[in-house]
N, C-alpha and C positions, 0 to 999 in steps of 0.2 A: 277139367281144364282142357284146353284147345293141345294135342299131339302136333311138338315142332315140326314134326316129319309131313303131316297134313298142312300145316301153313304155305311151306317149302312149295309142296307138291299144287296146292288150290292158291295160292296166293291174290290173283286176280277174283276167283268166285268167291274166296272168301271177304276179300273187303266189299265186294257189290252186296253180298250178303249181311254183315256185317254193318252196313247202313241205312240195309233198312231197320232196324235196331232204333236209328238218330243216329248213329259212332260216324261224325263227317272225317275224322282223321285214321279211322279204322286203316286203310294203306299202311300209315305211317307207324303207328301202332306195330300189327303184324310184321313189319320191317325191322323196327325194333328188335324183336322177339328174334327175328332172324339175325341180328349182325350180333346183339348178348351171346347167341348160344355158337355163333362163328366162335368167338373170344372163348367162349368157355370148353370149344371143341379144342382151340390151340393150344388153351394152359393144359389141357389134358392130355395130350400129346406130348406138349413140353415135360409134362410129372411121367408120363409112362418111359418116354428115352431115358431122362434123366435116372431112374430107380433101374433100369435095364442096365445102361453104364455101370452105377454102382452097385448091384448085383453083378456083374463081372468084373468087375477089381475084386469084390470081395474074396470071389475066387481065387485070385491072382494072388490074392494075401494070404490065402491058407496054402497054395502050392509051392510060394517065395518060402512061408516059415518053414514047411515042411524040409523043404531044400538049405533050409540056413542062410537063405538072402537077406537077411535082416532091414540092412540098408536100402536093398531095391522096395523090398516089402512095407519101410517108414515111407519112400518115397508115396507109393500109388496108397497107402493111409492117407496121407494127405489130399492128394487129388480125389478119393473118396468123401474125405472129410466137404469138401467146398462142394462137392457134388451133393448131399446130402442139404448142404447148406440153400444148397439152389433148388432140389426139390422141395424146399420145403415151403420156400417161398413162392414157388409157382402152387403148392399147392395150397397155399391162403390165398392166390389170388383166381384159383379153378371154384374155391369154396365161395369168396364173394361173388363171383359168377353166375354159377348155379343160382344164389342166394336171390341174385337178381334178375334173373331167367324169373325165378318162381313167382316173384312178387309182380311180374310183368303176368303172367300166364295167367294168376290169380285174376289180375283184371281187368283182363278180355272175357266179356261173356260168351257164351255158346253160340256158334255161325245158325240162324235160324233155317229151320228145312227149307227149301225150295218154292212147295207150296203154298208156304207160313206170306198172307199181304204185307207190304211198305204202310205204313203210319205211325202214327205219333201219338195217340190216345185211344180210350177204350169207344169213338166212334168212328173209328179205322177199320175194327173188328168185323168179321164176315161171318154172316149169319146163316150155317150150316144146316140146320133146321127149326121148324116152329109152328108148333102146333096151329088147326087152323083157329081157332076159337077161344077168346076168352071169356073167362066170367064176369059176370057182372053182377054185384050186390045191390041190397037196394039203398037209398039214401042215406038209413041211418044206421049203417055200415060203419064197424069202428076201427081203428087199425089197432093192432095188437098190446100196446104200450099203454091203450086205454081197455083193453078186453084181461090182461092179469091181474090188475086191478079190481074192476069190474067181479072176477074170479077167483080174486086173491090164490094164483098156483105161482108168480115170478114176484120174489120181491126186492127191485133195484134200490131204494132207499135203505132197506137191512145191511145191503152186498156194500154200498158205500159209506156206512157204518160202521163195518170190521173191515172191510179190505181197502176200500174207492170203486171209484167209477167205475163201470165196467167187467165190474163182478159180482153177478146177480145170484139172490136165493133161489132154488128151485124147491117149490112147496107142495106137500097134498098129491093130487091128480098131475099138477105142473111137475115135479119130479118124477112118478112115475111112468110118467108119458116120454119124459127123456131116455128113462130106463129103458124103457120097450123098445124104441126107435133104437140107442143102441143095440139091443137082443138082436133083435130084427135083420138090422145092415149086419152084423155076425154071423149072424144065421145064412141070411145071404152068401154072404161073402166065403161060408165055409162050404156051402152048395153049390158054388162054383171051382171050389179046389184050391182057396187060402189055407194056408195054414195059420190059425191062429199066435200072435205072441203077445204077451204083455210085457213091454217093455218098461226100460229106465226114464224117468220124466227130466231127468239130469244129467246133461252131456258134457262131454270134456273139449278141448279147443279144438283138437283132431277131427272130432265127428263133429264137429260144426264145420272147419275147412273137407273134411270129406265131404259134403252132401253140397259144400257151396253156399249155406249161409252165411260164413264166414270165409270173406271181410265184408261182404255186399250190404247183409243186415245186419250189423253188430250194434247198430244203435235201437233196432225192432227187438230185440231177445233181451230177456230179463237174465242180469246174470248175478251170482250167485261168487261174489270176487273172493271172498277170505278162501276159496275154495278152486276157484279159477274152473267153475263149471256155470251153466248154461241151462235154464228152463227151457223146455222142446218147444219149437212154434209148432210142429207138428212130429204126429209117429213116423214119417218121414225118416226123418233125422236119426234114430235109435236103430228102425229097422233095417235099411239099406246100411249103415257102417256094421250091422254084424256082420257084411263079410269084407270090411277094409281087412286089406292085406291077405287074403284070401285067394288062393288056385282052385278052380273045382274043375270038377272030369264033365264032360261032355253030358256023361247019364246023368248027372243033375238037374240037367235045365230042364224046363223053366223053371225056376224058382220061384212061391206065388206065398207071399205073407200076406196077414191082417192082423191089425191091432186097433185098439180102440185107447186112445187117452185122451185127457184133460192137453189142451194146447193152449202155449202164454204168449201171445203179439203184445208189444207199448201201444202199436198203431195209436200216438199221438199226433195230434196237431188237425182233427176231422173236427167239425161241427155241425149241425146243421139235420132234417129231417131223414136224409139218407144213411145219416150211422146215430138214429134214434133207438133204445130199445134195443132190440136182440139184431138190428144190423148190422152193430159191430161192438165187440165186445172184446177186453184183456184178456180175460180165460173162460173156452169155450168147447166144449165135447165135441170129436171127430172118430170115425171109422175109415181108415186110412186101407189102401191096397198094395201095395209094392210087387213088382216084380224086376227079375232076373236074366235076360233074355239073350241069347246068341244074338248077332248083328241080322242075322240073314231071317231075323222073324220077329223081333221086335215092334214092325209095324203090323203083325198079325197079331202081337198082343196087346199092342195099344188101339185097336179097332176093338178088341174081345170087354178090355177096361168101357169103353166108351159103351156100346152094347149092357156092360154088367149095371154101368150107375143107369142108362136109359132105365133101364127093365126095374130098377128102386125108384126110380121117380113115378114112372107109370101104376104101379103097385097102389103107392099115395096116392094116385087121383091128383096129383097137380099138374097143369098147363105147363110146359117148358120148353126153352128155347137151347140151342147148342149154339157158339160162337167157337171158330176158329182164331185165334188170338192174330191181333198185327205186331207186327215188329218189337213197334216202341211202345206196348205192351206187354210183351212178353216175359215170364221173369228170367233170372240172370243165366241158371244153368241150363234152361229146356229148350229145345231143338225145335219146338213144337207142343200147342197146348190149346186143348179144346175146354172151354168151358163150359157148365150148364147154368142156366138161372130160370128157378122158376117165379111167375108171374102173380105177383098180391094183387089179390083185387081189393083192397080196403086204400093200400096205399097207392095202386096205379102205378107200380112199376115191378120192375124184371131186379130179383135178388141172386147174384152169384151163390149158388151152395155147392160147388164142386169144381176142379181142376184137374186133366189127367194127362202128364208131360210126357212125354219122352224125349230124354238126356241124351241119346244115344253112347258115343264116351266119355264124356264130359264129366260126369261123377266117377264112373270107373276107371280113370283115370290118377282124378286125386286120391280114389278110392286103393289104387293098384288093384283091382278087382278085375282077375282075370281066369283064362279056363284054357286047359291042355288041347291044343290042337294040332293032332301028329307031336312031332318033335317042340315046335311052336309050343308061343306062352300067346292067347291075342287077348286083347279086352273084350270085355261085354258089354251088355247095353244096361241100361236100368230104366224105369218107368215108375211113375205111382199117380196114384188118385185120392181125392176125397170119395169117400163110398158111405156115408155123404156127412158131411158137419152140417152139426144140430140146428145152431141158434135159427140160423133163416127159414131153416126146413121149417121149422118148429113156428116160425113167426107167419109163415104161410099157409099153414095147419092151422092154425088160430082163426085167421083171419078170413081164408076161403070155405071157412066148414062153421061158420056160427049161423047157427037157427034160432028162432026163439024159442025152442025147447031149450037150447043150451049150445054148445059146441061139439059137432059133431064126428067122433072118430073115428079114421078111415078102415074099413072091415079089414084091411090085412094085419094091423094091430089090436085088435080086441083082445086076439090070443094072449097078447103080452099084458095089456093094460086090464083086462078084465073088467071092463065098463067100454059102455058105447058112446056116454055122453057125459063132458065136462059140464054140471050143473053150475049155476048162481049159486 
């Protein structure tokens, strides 16, 4: 969440900022935030005289008894007592305060960088790079959703079977081709100086308000109530709260995780050719990157993230394109977010399979994630990527490598898959 002390200071950049977002009342908002946390600075004040007073009576009370003033000593008892009385009530109303500072802070999303274009939809988006040339299949070119089939390696009528929609079998060559593609972004991802973890696929309400899913998407996250825990939308969420509430020393940083899990979205209410098939799916494999970052390099590690997915796309052999996100696309906690999608030539369009933000304090903030500088306590940055989720990579794989020998797979996973070609 947005640091008061930054509102104060940006107040003007932040609201021009802040609307390119859509937020047309963002001013009034951020002003909000500012006159709550006036009130909440008063009663705090108010609670610290008031406890300072009665901490010196108390004194007075132990020096009166010691001397046998009894009487003077009932006296300031009393005036202790009403003292006592009043802090306490300032201090339920410093508590409601606070309470409502937080649930304001919660939401306001993140001021977006500078950089980041004004719009309102994903054809706002600026097109940062893109390859010069697409593929082109020939006529009787199938899209993917007719080629597992065809193949029988995905099988969506099994998946809605046992679970519903949007949770599919992966079969045969189809499953071990996901395998590998995991391996693979691992293997990457540990050649570049992740550390690998395998986390918790079930979070508690804290690392959901840590990372900013929570309140924003609480209707997207599958939860798990008798328990008051939370299916992961992504390894996101698990690996950046292991260091909520966290100091680290300087020699630490950068901090550079990788995890691979199963991830759960509702993402209900879509229909239609564009989330056919492994478009968009309830639970779906990802290779996640996170990192950790001082303020003053942050954007040299969100350049290194962007470089890391280029260099897994290229590897595949797929055509792609990088957009810089606009405003009122952007999601709720990132400062800034480049996405990749690469291009199906069966279905004629551009699939997002990657997103790599940076937060700058925004999570480390709800996080309290912060690192010894000199005397100082400052916050740090945080960052993460897809490096890369499956389903589309996987749907573009299918669809840009069929021959009529069969479907053909891309030399830098053989190692893993141990076959070149998905047969009939």
């Amino acid at each position: 969440m947005l640091l008061v002390s930054n509102i104060r200071e940006h107040l003007e950049d932040y609201s021009e900022r802040l609307q390119k977002r859509g937020i047309k009342d963002a001013m009034e908002k951020l002003k909000e935030v500012i006159s709550v946390d006036e009130s909440r600075r008063n009663f705090q004040q108010e609670q610290d005289s008031l406890l300072s007073e009665a901490n010196a009576f108390a004194k007075q009370i132990g020096l009166l008894m010691k001397e046998g003033k009894k009487e003077e000593a009932n006296e300031i008892m009393q005036k202790s007592s009403q003292l006592k009385s009043d802090s306490k009530s300032a201090g339920e109303k410093l508590k409601e305060a606070e309470e409502q500072l937080k649930e304001l802070l919660y939401n306001i999303p993140n001021v977006p960088h500078e950089s980041v274009p004004a719009g309102h939809t994903e054809e706002d988006n600026e097109i940062v790079f893109q390859v010069d040339s697409l593929p082109e299949l020939s006529g009787e070119a199938s899209p993917h959703w007719d080629l597992i089939k065809e193949y029988d390696i995905i099988d969506f009528e099994l998946g809605n079977k046992v679970s519903g929609a949007g949770f599919p079998f992966y079969k045969g060559k189809g499953a071990r081709l996901v395998r590998s593609l995991i391996n693979f972004f691992l293997d990457e991802a540990d050649d570049a100086g992740y550390n690998e973890v395998i986390p918790p696929l079930l979070v508690n309400e804290d690392s959901g308000y840590g990372t900013g899913q929570l309140p924003d998407k609480e209707g997207q996250m599958y939860e798990a109530a008798a328990d008051n825990l939370f299916l992961i939308p992504t390894a996101e969420v698990p690996i950046t709260n292991m260091y909520r509430d966290v100091i680290l020393d300087e020699s630490q940083l950068p901090l550079k995780n990788t995890g691979h899990t199963p991830c759960f979205r509702r993402e209900a209410g879509s229909w239609g050719a564009h989330v056919r098939g492994l478009n968009r799916l309830h639970q779906f494999d990802k290779v996640e990157i996170v990192q950790v970052s001082l303020p003053e390099k942050s954007y040299e590690a969100f350049d290194q993230m962007v470089k890391h997915v280029e260099t897994l796309i290229k590897k595949l052999g797929l055509p792609y394109r990088i957009l810089r996100l606009c405003g009122g696309d952007l999601g709720f906690t990132s400062t800034i977010t480049y996405d990749f999608e690469v291009y199906s030539a069966a279905q004629k369009r551009w699939l997002e399979v990657s997103s790599i933000s940076n937060f700058e304090t925004y999570q480390a903030n709800r996080l309290k994630l912060r690192y010894r500088k000199g005397k100082k306590k400052e916050l740090l940055h945080t960052l993460n990527g897809s490096a890369l989720a499956l389903p589309r990579i996987l749907a573009a794989l299918l669809e840009n490598n069929q021959t009529d020998q069969g479907i053909k797979i891309p030399e830098v996973l053989v190692p893993y898959t141990r076959f070149d070609f998905i047969e009939k």
